[in-house]
C-alpha positions in Angstrom: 7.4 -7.0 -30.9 7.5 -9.3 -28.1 5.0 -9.9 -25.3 4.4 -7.3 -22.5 4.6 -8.8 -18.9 3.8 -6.3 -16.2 4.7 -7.6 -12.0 4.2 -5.4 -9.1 5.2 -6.3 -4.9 2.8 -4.0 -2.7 4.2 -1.0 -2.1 5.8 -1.3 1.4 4.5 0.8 4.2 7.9 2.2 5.5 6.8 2.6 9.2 9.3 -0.2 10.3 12.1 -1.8 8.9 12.1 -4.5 6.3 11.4 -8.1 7.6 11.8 -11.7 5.8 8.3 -10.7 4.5 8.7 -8.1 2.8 11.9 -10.0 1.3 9.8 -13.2 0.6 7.5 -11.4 -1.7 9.9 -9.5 -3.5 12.0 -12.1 -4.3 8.8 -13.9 -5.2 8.7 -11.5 -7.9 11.8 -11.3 -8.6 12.1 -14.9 -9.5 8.7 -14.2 -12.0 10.4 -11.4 -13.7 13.5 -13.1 -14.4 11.5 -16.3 -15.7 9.5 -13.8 -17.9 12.7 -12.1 -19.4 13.7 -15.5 -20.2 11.3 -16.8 -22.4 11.5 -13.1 -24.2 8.8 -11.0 -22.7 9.2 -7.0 -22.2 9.2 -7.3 -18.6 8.8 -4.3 -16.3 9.0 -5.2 -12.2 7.6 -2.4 -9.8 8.2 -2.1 -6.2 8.6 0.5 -4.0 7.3 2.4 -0.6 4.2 3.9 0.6 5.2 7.2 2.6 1.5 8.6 3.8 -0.7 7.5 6.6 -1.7 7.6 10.1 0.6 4.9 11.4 3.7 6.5 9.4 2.8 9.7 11.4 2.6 7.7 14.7 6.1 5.5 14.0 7.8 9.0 13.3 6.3 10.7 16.6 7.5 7.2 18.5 11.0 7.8 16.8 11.2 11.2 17.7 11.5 12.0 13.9 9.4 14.0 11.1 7.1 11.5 9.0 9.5 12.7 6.4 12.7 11.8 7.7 11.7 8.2 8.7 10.0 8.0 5.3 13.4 9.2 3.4 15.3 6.7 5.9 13.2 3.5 5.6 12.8 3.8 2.2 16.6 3.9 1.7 16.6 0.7 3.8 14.2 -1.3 1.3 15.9 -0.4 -1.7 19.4 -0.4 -0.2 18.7 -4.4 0.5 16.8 -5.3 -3.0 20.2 -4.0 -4.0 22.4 -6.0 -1.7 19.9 -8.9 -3.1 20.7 -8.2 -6.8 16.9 -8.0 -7.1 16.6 -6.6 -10.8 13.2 -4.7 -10.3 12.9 -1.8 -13.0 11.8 0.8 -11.2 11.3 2.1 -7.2 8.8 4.3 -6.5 8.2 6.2 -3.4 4.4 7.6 -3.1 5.9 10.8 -1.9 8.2 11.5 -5.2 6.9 14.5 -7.1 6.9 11.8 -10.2 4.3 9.3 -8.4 1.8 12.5 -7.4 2.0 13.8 -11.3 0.8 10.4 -12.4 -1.3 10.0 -9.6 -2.9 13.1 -11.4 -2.9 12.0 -15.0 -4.6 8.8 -13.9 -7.4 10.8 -12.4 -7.4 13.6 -15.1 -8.0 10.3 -18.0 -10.5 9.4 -15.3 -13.8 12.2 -15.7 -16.6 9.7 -15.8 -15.8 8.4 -12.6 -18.2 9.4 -9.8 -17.7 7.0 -6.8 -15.7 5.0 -5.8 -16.2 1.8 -3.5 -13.3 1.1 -0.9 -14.9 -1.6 0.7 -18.6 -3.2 0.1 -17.8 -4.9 3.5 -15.8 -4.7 6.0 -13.8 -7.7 6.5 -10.7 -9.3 8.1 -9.8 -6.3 10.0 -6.1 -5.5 11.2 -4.6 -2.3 12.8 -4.2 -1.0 10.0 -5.0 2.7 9.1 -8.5 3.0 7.2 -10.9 4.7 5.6 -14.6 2.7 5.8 -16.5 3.6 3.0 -20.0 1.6 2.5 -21.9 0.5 -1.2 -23.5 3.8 -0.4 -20.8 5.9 -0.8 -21.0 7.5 2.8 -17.5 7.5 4.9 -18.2 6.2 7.8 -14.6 6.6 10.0 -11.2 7.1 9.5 -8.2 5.3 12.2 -7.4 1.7 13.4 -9.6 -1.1 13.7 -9.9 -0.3 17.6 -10.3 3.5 17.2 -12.9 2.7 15.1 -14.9 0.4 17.5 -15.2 3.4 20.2 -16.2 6.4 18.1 -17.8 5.4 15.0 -21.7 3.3 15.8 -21.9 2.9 11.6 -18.7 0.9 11.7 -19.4 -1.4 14.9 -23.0 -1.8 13.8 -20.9 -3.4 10.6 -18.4 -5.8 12.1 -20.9 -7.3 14.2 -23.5 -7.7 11.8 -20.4 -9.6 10.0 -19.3 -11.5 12.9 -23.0 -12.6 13.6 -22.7 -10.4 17.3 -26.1 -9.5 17.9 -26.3 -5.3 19.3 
């Protein structure tokens, strides 16, 4: 039985197009996986799209589109050009696909003795990305972009300048 080698690329938020970066990585891995079949290991290469989130929502409103229809169109895109790049990834999944919720569900199910979960013991490097701020303590303190954040949510300012040395 040969070696197991296991290579994922993020899962791409599909609230725009695909860029050289989004192809830089994947042919990143790409290159691994093919260099791991190689020398004879079971290789399995994951990539695929993230469909759910605030910004999703917003890029589909901007588009005049449902969150579904831009997700089922720009996740055709990605794996349309992984295709065109004779990328040999094993297997795309899309977070919406009734097969990525069922093992979603399995993973927690196997899961019973967890009872928190930390999303971030800090908050660092901040981009506009969609978050959720949970602290060590387990209490959520806000949910939006970096900026949204900022205005409504003290706990979460109180935190990036305590961070950034910014005295209140």
């Amino acid at each position: 039985m040969s070696q197991k080698f296991y290579i994922t690329t993020p899962i791409y938020y599909v609230n725009a197009r695909p860029h050289i970066g989004h192809a830089y990585t994947t042919i990143a891995c790409d290159t691994i996986a093919r260099r791991q079949r190689l020398m004879g290991f079971d290789t399995y290469f994951l990539t695929g799209t993230d469909e759910h989130g605030q910004k999703i929502e917003r890029a589909a409103q901007a588009a005049g589109k449902t969150p579904q229809k831009l997700t089922n169109e720009v996740s055709a895109e990605f794996r349309s050009l992984w295709d065109r790049m004779g990328l040999t990834y094993d297997d795309f999944i899309r977070t919406t696909s009734d097969r990525h919720k069922q093992g979603v569900q399995a993973l927690w199910k196997r899961m019973p003795h967890v009872t928190k979960i930390v999303v971030a013991q800090r908050v660092s490097t901040i981009t506009d990305a969609d978050r959720i701020v949970v602290l060590d303590d387990g209490r959520v303190v806000g949910l939006g972009t970096h900026e949204e954040l900022l205005q409504t949510c003290p706990t979460y300012r109180e935190i990036v300048n305590s961070q950034l040395g910014v005295q209140a």
